[in-house]
N, C-alpha and C positions, 0 to 999 in steps of 0.2 A: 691415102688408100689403106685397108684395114692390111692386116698380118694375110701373108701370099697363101698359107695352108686353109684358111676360112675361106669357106663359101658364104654367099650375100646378097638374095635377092627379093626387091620390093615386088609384092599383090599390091596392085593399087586398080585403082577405078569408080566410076561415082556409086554412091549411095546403092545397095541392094544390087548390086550388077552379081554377085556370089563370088566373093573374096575367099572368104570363109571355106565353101566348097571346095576352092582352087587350092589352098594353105592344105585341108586335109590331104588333099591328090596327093603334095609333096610330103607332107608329116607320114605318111604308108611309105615313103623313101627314104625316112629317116631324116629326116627337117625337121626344127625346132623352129613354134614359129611363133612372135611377139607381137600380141594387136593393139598397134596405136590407141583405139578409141576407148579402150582398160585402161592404157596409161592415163589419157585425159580425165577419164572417170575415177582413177585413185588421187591424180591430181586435185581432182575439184572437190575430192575429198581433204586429204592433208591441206588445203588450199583456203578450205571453205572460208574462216574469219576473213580473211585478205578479196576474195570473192564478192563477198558479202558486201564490204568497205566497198568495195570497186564502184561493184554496180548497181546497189541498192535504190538511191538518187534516181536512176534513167529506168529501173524496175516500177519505180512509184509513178514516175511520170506517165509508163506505161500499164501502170493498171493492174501490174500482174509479179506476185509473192513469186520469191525466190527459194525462200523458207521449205522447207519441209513441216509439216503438220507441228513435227514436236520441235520446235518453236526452241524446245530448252537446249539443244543440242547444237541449234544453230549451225544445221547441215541444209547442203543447199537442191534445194529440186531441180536435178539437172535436166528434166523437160522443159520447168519456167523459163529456166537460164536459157536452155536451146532456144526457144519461141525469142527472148527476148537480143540474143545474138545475133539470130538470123535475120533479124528484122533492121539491122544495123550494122549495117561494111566496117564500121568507126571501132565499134562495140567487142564485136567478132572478132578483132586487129586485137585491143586491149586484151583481150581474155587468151589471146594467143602467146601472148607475149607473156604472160602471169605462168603457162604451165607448159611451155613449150620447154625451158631448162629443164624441166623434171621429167617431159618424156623424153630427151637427149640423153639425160645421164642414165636412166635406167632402161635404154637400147642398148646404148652401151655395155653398161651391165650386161643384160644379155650374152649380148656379143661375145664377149670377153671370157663366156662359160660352156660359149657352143660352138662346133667346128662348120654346121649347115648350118644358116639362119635365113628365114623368112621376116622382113620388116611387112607388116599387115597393116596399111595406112593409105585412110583418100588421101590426104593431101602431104603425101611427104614430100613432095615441091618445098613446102613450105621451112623445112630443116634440111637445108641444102647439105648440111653438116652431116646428115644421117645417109640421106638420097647419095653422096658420092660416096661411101662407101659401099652401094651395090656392088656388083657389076653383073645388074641385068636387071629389068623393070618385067613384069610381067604385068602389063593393061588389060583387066575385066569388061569386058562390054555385054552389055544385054539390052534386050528391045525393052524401048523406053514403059510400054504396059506391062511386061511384064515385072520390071524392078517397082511398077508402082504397084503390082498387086502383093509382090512380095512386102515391101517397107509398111503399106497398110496393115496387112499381116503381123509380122516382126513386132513394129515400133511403137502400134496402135494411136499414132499422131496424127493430128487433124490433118485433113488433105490439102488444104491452104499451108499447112508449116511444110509438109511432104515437098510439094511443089516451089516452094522454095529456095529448101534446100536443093532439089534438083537442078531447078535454076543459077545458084551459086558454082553448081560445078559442071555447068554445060561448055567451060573451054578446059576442062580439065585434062585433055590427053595433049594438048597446046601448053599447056605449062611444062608437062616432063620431057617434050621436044625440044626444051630450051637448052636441056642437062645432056655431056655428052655420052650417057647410061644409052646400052642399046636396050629398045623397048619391042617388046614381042604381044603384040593382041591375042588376047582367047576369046573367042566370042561362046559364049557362054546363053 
């Protein structure tokens, strides 16, 4: 359990349900709040050579460049990467495990500089090490049309990857049940 004077509580919930929205509500209370999927995205930055190596091989097989345009920089398009993850449970696992240490330490981080903190992450199930320092989940829901009107909006991703990703996290309030974090819905 973190230090007793810190507050510490996850926004989570699937894809577009408005995280984001919920995080500002508390940031106007004076919350500080760290979103997972920045972390990811600095990761696969710092990351990209080791990325590259990873997944290039099962990128080829599938047809679809990782690369970013300029080629010389050897940074990686993290839409390719997305389309080519989500199409692979196996894949998805791998790439989890390459940049999940580095969003740990740098919550931490966070953490460690703020007395309110908001962790802002779908699947913080998945760093169980982060998720029990809550104590309190706060679950986004939103009707399923409306997160797909917003993510088409937002993400500009084909509706087929959209839809996927949805599908990936349709047991997702079933995973944080598992944790014993008391979990509060907004429906949103």
């Amino acid at each position: 359990m973190a230090d007793a004077a810190k507050q510490i509580i996850a926004v989570t919930g699937p894809m577009a349900s408005g995280k984001n929205f919920v995080c500002s509500i508390f940031e106007n209370d004076g919350w500080k709040s760290i979103d997972a999927d920045i972390l990811v995205h600095q990761a696969i930055d710092e990351l990209s050579q080791t990325i590259y190596e990873t997944f290039s091989k099962d990128a080829q097989k599938h047809g679809i460049n990782i690369l970013t345009d300029d080629k010389t920089k050897n940074q990686i398009d993290r839409k390719a990467l997305g389309k080519l993850l989500f199409s692979d449970p196996s894949l998805l696992k791998k790439q989890e495990m390459l940049v999940y240490p580095y969003v740990i330490r740098k919550t931490k981080e966070f953490i460690n500089k703020n007395d309110k903190v908001i962790i802002n992450a779908t699947v913080l199930y998945k760093t169980p090490e982060l998720l029990n320092l809550c104590q309190k989940i706060y679950y986004i829901k939103a009707p399923f049309l409306k997160r797909l009107i917003r993510a088409k909006k937002r993400d500009r991703l084909p509706l087929k990857q959209i839809l996927k990703r949805f599908k990936n996290q349709r047991n997702l309030l079933k995973e944080y049940q598992k944790f014993s974090v008391p979990i509060f819905i907004w429906n949103n």
